[in-house]
C-alpha positions as CSV (number, residue, x, y, z in Angstrom):
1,X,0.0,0.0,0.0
2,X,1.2,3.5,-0.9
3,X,0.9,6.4,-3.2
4,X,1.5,6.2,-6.9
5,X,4.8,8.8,-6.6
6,X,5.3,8.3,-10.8
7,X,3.6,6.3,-14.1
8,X,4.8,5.1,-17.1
9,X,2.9,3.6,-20.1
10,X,5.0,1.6,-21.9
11,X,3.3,0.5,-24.6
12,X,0.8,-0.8,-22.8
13,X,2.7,-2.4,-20.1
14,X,1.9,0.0,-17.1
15,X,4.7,0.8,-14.8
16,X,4.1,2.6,-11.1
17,X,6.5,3.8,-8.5
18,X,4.7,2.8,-5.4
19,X,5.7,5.2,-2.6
20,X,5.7,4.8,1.6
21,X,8.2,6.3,4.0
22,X,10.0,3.0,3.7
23,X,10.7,4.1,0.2
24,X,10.0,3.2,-3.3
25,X,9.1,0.1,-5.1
26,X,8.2,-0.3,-8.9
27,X,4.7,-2.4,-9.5
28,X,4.0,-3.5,-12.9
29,X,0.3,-4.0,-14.5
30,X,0.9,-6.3,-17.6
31,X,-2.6,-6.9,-19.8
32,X,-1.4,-10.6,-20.7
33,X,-1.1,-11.7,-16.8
34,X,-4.8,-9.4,-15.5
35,X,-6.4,-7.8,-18.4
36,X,-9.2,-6.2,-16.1
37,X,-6.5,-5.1,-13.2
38,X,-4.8,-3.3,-16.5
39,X,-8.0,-1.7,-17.5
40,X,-8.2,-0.2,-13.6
41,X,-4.6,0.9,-13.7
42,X,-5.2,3.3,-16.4
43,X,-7.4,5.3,-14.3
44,X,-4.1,5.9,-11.9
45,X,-2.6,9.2,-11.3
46,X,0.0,11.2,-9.0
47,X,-0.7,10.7,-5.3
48,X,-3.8,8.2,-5.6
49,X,-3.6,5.5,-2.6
50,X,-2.9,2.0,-4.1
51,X,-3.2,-1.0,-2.2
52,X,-1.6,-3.8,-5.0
53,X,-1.0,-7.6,-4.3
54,X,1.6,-9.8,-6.4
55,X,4.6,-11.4,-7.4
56,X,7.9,-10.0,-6.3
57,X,10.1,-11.2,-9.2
58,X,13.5,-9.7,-10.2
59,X,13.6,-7.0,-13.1
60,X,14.7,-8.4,-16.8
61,X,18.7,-8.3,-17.1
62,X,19.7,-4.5,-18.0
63,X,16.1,-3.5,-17.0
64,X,17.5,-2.2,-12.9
65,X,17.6,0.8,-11.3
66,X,20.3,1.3,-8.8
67,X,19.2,4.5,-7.5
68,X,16.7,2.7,-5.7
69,X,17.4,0.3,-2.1
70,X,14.9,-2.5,-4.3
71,X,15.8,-1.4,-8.2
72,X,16.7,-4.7,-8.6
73,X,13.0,-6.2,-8.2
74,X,9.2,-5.5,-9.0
75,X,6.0,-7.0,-7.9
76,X,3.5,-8.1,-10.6
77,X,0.0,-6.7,-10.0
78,X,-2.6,-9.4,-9.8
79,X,-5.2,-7.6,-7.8
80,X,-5.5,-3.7,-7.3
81,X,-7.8,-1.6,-5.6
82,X,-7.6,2.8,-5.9
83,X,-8.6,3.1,-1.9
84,X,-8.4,7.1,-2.9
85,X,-8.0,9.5,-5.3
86,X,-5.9,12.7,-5.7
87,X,-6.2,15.8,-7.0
88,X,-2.9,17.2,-8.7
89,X,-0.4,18.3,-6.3
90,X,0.4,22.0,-6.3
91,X,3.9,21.3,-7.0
92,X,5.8,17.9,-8.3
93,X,7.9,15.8,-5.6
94,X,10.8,15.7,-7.6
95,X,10.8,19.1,-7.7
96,X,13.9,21.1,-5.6
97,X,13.2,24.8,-6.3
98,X,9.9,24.8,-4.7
99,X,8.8,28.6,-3.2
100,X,8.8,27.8,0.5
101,X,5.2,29.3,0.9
102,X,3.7,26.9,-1.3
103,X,5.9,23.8,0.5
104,X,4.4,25.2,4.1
105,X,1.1,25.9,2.5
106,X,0.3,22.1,1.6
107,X,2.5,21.1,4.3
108,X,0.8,17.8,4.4
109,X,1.9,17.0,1.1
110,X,5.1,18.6,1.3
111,X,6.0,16.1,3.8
112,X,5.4,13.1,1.4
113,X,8.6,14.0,-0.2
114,X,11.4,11.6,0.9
115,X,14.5,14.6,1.4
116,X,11.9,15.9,4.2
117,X,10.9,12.4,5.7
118,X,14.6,11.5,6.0
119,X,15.1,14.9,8.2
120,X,12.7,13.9,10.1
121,X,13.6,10.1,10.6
122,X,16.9,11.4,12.0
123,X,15.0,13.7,14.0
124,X,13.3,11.1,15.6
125,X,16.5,8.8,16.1
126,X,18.4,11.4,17.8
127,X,15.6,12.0,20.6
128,X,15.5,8.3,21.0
129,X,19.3,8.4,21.4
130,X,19.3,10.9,23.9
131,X,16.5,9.1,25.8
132,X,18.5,6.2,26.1
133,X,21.7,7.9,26.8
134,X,20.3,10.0,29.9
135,X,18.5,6.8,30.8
136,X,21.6,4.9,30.8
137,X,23.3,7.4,32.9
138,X,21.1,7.7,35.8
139,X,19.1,10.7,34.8
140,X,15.2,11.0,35.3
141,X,13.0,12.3,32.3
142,X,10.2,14.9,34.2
143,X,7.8,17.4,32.4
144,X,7.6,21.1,33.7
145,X,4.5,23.5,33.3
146,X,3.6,25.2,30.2
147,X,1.2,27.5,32.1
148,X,3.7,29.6,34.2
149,X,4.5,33.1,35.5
150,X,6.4,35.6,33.2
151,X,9.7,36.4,33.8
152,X,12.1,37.8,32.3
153,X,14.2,35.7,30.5
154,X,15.4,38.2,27.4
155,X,13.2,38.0,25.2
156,X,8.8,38.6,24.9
157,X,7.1,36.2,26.5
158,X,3.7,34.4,24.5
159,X,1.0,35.1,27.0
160,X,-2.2,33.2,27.7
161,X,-4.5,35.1,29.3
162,X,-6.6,33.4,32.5
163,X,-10.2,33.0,32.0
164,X,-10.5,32.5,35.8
165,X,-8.5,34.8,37.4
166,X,-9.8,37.9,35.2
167,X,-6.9,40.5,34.2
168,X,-4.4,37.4,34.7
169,X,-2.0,36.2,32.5
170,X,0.1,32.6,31.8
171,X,3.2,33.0,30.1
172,X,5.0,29.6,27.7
173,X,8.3,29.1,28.8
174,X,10.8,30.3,26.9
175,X,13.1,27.5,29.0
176,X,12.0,25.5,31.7
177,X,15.0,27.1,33.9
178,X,13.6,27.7,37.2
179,X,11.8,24.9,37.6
180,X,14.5,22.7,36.8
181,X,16.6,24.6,39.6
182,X,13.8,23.5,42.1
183,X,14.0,19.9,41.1
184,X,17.8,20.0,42.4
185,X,16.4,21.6,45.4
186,X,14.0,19.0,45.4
187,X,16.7,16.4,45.2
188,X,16.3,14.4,41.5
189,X,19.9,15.0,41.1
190,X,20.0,13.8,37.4
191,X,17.5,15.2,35.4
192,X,16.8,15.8,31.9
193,X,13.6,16.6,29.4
194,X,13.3,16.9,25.7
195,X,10.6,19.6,25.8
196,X,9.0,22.8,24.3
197,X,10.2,26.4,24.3
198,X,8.9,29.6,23.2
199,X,10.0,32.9,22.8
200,X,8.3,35.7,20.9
201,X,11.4,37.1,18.7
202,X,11.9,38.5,15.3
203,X,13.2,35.1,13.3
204,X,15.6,34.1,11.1
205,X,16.9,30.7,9.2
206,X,17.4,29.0,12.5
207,X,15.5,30.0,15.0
208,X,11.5,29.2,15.5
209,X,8.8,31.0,17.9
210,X,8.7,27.5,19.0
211,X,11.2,25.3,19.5
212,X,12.5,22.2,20.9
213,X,15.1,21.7,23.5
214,X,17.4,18.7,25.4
215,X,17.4,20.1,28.5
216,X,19.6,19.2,31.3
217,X,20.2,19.9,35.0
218,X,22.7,17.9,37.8
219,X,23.6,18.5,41.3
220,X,26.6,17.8,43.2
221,X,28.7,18.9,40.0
222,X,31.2,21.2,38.3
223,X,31.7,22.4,35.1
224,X,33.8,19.5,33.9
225,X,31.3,16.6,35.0
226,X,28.5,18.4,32.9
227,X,30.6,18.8,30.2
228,X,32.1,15.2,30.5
229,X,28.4,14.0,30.1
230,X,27.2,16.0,27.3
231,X,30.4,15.2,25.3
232,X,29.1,11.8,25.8
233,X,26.3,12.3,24.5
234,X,26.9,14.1,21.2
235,X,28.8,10.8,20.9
236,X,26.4,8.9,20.8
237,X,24.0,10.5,19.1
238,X,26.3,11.0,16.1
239,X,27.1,7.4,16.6
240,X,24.0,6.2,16.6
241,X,22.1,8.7,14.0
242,X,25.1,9.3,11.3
243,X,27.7,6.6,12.2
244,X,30.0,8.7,13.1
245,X,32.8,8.7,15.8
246,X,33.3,11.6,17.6
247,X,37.0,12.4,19.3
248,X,36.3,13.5,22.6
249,X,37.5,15.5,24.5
250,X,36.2,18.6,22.7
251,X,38.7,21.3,22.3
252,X,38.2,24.4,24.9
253,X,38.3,28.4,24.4
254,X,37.6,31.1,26.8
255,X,35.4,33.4,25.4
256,X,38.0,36.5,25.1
257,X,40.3,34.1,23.0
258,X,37.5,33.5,20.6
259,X,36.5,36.5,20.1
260,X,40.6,38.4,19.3
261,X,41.0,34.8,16.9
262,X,37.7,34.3,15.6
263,X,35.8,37.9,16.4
264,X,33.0,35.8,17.7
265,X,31.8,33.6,20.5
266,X,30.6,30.9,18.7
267,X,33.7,30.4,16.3
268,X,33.4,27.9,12.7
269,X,37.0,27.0,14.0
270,X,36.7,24.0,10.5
271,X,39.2,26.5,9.0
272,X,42.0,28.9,9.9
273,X,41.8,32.7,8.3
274,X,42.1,33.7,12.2
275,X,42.4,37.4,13.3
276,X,45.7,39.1,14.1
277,X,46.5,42.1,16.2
278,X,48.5,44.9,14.2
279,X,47.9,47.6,16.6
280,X,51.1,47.6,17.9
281,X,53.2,47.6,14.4
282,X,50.8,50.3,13.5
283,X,50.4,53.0,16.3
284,X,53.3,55.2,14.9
285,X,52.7,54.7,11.5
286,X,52.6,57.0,8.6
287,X,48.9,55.9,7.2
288,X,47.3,58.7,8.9
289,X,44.0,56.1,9.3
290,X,45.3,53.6,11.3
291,X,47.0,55.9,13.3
292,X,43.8,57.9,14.0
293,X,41.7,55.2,15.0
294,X,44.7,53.4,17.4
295,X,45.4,57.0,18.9
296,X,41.1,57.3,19.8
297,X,40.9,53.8,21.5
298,X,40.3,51.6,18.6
299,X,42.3,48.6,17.0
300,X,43.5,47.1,13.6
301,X,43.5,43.9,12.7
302,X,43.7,41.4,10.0
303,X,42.9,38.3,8.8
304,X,45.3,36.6,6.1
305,X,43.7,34.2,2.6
306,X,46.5,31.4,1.6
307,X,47.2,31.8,-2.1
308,X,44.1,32.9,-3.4
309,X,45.2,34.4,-6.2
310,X,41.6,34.0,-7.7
311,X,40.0,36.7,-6.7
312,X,40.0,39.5,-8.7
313,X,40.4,43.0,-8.3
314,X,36.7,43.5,-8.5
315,X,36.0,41.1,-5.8
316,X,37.9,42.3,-3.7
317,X,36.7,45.9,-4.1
318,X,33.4,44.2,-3.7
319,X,34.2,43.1,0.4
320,X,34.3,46.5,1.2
321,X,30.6,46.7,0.9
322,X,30.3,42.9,2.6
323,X,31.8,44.3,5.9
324,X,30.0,47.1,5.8
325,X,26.9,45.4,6.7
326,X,28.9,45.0,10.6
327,X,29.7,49.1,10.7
328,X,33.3,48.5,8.9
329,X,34.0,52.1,7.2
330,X,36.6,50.6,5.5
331,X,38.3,47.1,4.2
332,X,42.1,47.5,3.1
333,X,43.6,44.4,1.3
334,X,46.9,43.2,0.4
335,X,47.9,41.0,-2.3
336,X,51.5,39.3,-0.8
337,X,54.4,39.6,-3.6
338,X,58.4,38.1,-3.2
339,X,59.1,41.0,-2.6
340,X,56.3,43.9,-1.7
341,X,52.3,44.1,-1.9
342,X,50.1,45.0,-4.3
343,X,47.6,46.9,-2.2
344,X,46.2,50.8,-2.6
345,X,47.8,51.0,0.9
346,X,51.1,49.9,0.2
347,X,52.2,53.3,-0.3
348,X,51.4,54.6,2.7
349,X,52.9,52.2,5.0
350,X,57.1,51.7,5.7
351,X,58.8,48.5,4.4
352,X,59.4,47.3,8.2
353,X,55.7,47.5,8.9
354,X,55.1,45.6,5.8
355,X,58.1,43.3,6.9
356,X,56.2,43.1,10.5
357,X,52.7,42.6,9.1
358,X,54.1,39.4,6.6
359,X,55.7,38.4,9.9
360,X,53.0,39.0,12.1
361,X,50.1,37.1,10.1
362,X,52.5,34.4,8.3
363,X,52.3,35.7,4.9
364,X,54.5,34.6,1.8
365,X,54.3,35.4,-1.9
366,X,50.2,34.8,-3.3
367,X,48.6,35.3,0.0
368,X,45.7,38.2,0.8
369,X,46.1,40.2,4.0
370,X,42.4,42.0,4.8
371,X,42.6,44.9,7.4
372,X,39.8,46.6,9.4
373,X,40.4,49.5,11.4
374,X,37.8,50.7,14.2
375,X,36.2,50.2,17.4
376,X,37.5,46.4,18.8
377,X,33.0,45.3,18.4
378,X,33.1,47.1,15.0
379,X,36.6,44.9,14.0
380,X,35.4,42.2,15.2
381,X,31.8,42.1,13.4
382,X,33.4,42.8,10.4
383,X,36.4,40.6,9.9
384,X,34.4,37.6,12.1
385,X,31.4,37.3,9.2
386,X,34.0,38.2,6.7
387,X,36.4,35.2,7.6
388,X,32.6,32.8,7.5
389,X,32.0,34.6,3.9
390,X,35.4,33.8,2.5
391,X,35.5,30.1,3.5
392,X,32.1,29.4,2.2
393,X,32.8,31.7,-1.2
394,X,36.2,30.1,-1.3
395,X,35.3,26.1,-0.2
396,X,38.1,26.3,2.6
397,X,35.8,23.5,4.8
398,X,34.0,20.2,3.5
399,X,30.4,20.2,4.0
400,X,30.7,16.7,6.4
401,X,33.4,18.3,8.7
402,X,32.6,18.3,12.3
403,X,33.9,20.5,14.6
404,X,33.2,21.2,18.3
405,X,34.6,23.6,20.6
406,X,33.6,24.6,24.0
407,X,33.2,28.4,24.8
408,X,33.7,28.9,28.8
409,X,34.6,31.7,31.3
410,X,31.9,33.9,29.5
411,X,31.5,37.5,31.5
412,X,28.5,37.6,33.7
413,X,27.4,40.7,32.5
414,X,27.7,43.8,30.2
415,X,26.6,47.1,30.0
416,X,23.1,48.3,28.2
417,X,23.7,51.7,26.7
418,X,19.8,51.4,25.6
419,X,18.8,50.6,29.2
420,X,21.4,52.2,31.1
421,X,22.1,49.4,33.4
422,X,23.7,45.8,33.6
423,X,22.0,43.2,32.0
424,X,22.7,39.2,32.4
425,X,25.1,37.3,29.1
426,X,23.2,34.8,29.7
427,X,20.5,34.8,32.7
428,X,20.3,36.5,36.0
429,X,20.8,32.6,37.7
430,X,24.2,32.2,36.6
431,X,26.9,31.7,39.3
432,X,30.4,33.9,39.2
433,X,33.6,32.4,39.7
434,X,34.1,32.4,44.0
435,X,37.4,34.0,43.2
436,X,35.6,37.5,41.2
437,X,32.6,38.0,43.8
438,X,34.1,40.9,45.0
439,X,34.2,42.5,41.8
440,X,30.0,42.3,41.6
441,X,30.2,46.1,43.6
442,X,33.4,47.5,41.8
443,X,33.8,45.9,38.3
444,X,30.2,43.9,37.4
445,X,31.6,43.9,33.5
446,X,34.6,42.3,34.7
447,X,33.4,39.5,36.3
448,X,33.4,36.0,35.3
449,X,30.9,33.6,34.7
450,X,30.5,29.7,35.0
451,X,28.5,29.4,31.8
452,X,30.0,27.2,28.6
453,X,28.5,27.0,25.2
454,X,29.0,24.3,23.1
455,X,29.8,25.2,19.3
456,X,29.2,23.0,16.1
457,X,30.6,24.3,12.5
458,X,29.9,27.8,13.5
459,X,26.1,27.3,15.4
460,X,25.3,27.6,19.1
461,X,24.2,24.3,19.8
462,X,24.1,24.3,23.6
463,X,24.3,26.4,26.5
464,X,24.6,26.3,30.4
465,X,26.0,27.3,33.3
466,X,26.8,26.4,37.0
467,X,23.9,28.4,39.0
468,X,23.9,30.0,42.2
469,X,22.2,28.2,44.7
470,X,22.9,30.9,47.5
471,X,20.0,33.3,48.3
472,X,22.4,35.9,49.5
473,X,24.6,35.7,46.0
474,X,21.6,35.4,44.1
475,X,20.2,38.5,45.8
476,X,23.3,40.5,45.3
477,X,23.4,39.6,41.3
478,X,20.0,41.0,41.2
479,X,21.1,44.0,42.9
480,X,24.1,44.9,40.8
481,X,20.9,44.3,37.4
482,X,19.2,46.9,38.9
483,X,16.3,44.7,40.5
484,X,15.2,45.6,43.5
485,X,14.1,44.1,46.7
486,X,10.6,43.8,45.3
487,X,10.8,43.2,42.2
488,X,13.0,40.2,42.6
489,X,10.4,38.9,45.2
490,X,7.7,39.7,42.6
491,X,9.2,37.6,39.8
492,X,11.6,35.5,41.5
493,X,10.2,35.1,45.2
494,X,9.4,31.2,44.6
495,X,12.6,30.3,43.3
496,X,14.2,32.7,46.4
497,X,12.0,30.5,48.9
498,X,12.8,27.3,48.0
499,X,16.9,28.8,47.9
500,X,16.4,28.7,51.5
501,X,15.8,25.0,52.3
502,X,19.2,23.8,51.4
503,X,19.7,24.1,47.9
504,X,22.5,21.6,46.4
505,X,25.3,23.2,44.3
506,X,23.7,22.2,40.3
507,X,23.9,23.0,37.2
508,X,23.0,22.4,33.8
509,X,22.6,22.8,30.0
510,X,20.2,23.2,27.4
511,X,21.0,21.6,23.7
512,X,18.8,23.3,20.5
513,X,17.2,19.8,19.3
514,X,16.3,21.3,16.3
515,X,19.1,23.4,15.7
516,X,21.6,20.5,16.2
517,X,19.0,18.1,13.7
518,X,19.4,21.0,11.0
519,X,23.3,20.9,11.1
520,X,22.6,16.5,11.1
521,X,21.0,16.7,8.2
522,X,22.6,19.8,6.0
523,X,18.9,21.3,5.9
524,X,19.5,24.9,4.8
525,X,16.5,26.3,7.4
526,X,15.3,25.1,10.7
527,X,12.1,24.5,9.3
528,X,12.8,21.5,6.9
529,X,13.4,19.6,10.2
530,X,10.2,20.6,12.0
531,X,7.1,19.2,10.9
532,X,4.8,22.1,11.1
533,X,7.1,25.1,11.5
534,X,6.2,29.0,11.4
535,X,7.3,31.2,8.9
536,X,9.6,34.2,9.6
537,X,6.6,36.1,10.5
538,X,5.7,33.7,13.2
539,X,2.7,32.1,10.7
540,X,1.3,28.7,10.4
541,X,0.5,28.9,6.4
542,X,-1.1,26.0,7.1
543,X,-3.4,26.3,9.5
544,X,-3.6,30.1,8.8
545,X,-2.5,30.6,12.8
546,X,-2.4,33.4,14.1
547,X,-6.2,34.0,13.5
548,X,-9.2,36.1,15.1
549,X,-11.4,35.0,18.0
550,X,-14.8,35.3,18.6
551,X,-16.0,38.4,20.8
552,X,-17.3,35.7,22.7
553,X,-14.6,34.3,23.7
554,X,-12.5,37.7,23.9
555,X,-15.8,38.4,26.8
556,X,-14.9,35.7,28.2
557,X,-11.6,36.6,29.0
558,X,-12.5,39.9,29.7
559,X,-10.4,41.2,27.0
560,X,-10.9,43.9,24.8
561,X,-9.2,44.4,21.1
562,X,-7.9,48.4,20.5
């Protein structure tokens, strides 16, 4: 039984590709073995529902097809019965460049094709994988609420208003964070849930208003055991959904390393084209430019291409505008010769700075040297994406390449021109090093936290961090954020309570299940490995959600439209 994915008339030999999510197999309808099953099989087309009984014989010598897992059989109708018909499909299964509006439009049909099936096969291995991984580890799968209070957790809650309590409001999670804190305090000291998200944020290619996460939280731990664990796990779920071996451990970078070599804190270290520091070869020198922007605070730096003689002059003309997407006023380039550059700087700079630069980055005779000059956020936007816009323009990676890298000793927090106050890196329950607790009242941006990101090819896959589980630290944090007394008890006074009955020392991490299945499965968007995904407008096509209510039910909720 399955749908008729293609037909062929031969002649009058009748040839079907009968399709399941098992695959493909082809069915025959020859008049000479069931004249009247013949006559029926005429009536076939795209997408009708077949249920077909026969002889599985092997296909005439020359007559295979070894694209398909069974091209070197067929099954000889004998009986045949249409259990459905079909009208013709908006778009053709064998199709590639189908308008994503269309695909999300007729979902249902869209995910007949097999290269969406297969994401979502692995999809499904890799949670079972995970279940049996935590399982096997002494971990304990529990759900936490959907209907919960709003706090703030960085970005716009989804709000369900309370029919009951009038004026009230639910919010979704966007993590299930606190409540996984008061299951250590509740002493399940190994748990872990693959479970719902949902944040109301502008979109993009990977993210969703909804989303799936692995989440993860231990007690009695530091930083290394969780880590330990969840390296353990990416093993095995790349063993066990891509047959692939993992070598563990995972390199490590602090998060100010990553950001003066890579420019960013989640680093596609499959490549080098790493950042260098020139400042110092170029605070004296004559390019009146660099000088300027070194004397006001600001830094130059450079990134160097290995014999890429390729590009043209055009093209790289052409980066200039690329990096001027981060704030880059400017992109200087290079082109390394035996014995001097080709460059439209060249002649403003001294032959021992271009002696030091070569020296500096590495440089011999076909290389390109890139230089952006600015404010060290402006450098780094700009020559970070640059570096990931060269490598894929330029091929420097294969698309299978792995590679993992631990981002750790993250700062707790950073400075909010917009709001004028401190504001969490990652959230307010994240613990600071013992050793930088004193800084909270002197230096808050120079304080430490015990967070660590895990990065794949580029993509934040996971995040976590050791949290406080001292009332009187966790009190202070929300001090130095600029919440006071009140309003900590007001959005946090449940989870300061239960801090007060002898919380464990836990922590924990949260992986991006879909995130990580996109990246599995090369899927260019999030949403071809999510059955019924939103579109960047946060829209069901399908469904046509978000929608109107009735003023009934807006009564109801006492609720009123402006």
């Amino acid at each position: 039984m399955g749908w008729a994915h293609r037909r062929r008339d031969h002649g009058g030999v009748i040839f079907i590709d009968l399709r399941d999510r098992t695959g493909i197999v082809q069915v025959v309808f020859n008049p000479e073995t069931g004249k009247d099953v013949h006559t029926e099989a005429h009536k076939i087309r795209s997408e009708f529902v077949l249920a077909v009984k026969g002889v599985v014989r092997k296909r005439p010598a020359g007559m295979e097809n070894p694209a398909l897992k069974t091209g070197e059989i067929e099954v000889l109708v004998s009986d045949l019965e249409i259990l459905n018909e079909s009208k013709t499909p908006p778009f053709s299964f064998d199709e590639e460049d189908i308008s994503e509006n269309i695909r999300l439009k007729y979902r249902y049909l869209d995910l007949r094709r097999p290269a969406i099936q297969q994401n979502l096969f692995l999809r499904s291995k890799l949670a079972a994988a995970t279940r049996n991984y935590f399982n096997d580890n002494g971990f304990i799968e529990v759900e936490t609420p959907f209907l919960t209070k709003s706090t703030p957790e960085g970005a716009r809650d989804y709000l369900v208003p309370s029919r009951i309590s009038k004026g009230m409001f639910y919010a979704l999670p966007q993590s299930p964070q606190l409540f996984k804190q008061l299951l250590m305090i509740s002493g399940f000291d190994r748990y872990y849930q693959i479970v719902k998200c949902f944040r109301d944020e502008d979109l993009r290619a990977d993210r969703q208003p909804e989303f799936t996460q692995i989440d993860v939280e231990m007690s009695f731990i530091t930083e290394n055991d969780i880590i330990n664990i969840m390296e353990g796990l990416m093993a095995e779920i790349f063993r066990h959904c891509l047959n692939r071996e993992l070598p563990l451990p995972f390199p490590r970078l602090g998060y100010f390393d990553a950001i003066n070599r890579y420019g960013k804190d989640n680093p596609d270290v499959r490549f080098g084209l790493e950042l260098t520091d020139l400042t110092n070869i170029l605070r004296e020198s004559n390019f009146k430019l660099f000088r300027e922007v070194i004397a006001k605070g600001g830094v130059v730096k450079a990134i160097k291409l290995d014999n890429t003689s390729t590009l043209s002059r055009k093209e790289l003309d052409d980066l200039r505008d690329y990096v001027s997407i981060y704030g880059a006023k400017g992109l200087a380039w290079a082109r390394v010769n035996a014995a001097d550059w080709t460059s439209p700087i060249y002649k403003f700079l001294s032959t021992e700075e271009v002696g030091n630069i070569n020296k500096q980055v590495s440089a011999s005779a076909g290389d390109i040297i890139f230089f952006v000059a600015d404010v060290p956020r402006v450098v780094h936007d700009s020559l970070g994406n640059l570096r990931l816009h060269l490598a894929k323009k330029l091929k420097l990676y294969k698309p299978d390449d792995l590679s993992f890298v631990w981002i750790t000793e993250f700062p707790l927090m950073e400075y909010s021109e917009a709001e004028k106050r401190y504001v969490s890196m990652h959230h307010p329950f994240t613990s600071p090093y013992n050793e930088d607790l004193s800084g909270l009242t002197t230096s808050p941006d120079k304080v430490r936290a015990r967070a660590y990101d895990l990065v794949l090819n580029g993509s934040e896959i996971g995040g976590g961090s050791i949290r406080i589980h001292r009332k009187d630290i966790q009190n202070q944090v929300f001090s130095v954020l600029g919440l006071s007394d009140e309003e900590a008890r007001s959005k946090f006074g449940f989870l300061l309570d239960a801090l007060e009955y002898g919380a464990p020392p836990h922590g924990g991490i949260a992986f991006g299940l879909d995130r990580l299945t996109m990246i599995m499965t090369g899927a260019e968007s999030i949403r071809d490995v999510i059955a019924f995904p939103k579109t960047q407008k946060a829209a069901c096509l399908l469904s046509d959600a978000p929608s109107k209510v009735s003023i009934e039910q807006l009564m109801e909720l006492s609720l009123k439209i402006v």
